[in-house]
C-alpha positions as YAML, in Angstrom:
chain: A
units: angstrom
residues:
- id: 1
  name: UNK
  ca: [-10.66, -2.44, 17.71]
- id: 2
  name: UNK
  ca: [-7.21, -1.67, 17.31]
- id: 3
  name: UNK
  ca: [-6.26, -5.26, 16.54]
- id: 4
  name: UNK
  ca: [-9.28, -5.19, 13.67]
- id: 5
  name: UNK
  ca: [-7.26, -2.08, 12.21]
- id: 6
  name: UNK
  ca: [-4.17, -3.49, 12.49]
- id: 7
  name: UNK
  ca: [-5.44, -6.69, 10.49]
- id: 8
  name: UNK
  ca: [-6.89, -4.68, 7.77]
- id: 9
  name: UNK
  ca: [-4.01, -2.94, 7.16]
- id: 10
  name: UNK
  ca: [-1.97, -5.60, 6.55]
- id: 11
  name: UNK
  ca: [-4.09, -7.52, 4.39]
- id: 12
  name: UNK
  ca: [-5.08, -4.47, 2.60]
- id: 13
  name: UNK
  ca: [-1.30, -4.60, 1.01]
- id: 14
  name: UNK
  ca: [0.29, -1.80, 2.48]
- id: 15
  name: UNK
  ca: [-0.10, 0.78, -0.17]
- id: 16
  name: UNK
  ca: [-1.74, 3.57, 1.47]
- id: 17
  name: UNK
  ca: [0.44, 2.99, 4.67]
- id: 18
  name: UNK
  ca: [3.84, 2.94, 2.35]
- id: 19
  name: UNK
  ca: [3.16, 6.13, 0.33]
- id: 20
  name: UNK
  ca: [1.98, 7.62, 4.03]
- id: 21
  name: UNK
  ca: [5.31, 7.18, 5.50]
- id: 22
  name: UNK
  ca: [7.29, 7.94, 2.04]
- id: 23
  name: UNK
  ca: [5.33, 11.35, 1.81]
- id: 24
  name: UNK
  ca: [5.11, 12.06, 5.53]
- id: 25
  name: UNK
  ca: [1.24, 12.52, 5.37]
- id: 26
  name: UNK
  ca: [-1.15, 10.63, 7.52]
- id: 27
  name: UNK
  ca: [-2.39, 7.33, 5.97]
- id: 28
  name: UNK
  ca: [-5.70, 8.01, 6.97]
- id: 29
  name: UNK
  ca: [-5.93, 10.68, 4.61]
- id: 30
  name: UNK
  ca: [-4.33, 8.98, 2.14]
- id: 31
  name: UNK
  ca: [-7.02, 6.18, 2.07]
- id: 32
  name: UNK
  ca: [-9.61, 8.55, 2.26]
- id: 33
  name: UNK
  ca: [-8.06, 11.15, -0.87]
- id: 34
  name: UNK
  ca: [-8.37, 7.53, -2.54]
- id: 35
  name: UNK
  ca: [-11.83, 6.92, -2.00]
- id: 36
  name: UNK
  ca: [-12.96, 10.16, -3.27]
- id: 37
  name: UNK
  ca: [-11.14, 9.55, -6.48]
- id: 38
  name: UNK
  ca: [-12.18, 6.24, -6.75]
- id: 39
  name: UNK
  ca: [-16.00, 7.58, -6.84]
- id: 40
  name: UNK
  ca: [-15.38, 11.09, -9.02]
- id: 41
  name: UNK
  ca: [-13.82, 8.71, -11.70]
- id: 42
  name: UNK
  ca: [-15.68, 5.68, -11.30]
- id: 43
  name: UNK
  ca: [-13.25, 3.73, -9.71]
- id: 44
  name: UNK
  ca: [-10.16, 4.18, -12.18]
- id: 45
  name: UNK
  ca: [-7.40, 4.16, -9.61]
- id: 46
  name: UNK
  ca: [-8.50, 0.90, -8.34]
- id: 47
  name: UNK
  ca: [-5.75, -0.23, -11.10]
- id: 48
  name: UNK
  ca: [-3.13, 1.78, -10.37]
- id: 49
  name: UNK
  ca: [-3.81, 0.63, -6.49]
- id: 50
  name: UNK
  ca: [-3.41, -2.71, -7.97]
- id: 51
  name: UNK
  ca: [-0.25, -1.77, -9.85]
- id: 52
  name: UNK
  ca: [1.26, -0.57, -6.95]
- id: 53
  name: UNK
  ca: [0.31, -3.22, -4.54]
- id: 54
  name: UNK
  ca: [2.11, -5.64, -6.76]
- id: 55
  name: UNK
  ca: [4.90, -3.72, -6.89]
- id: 56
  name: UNK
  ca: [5.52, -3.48, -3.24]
- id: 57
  name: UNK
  ca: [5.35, -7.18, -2.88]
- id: 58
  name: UNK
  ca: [7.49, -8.08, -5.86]
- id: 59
  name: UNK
  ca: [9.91, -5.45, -4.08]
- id: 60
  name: UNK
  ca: [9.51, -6.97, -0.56]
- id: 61
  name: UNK
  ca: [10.26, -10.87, -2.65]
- id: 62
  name: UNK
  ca: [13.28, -9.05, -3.93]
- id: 63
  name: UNK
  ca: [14.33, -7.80, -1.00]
- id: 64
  name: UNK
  ca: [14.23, -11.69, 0.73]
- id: 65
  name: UNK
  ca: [16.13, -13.02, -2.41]
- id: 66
  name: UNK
  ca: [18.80, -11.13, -2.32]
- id: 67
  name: UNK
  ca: [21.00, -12.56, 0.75]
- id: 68
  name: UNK
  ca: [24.62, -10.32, -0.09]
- id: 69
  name: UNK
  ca: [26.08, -12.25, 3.16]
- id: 70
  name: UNK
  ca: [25.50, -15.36, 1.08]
- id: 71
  name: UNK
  ca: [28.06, -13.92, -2.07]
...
């Protein structure tokens, strides 16, 4: 079970986990505050998970670029 959990969060982007850790508040609330907006506004923040999912891997591609041993 734990493996299955472990899977989904990875390929579920990260975003719930990231803003979890950043804000200190358990992820599992997190995902479920973002369900219950998702159905009171008819799944609006589905975008701005989006949004922020691309975000964090355009960051994490930065991150790999950017060697500062290598200038």
């Amino acid at each position: 079970m734990q493996q299955l959990k472990h899977l989904i969060e990875k390929s579920a982007f990260g975003v719930c986990t990231f803003w979890g850790q950043y804000l200190g508040i358990a992820t599992s609330k997190i995902r479920l505050y973002f369900i219950y907006i998702s159905m009171l506004t008819m799944g609006s923040p589905i975008v701005i998970y989006l949004f922020f999912a691309f975000w964090l891997n355009f960051k994490k591609h930065m991150r790999r670029r950017y060697n500062p041993v290598v200038d």
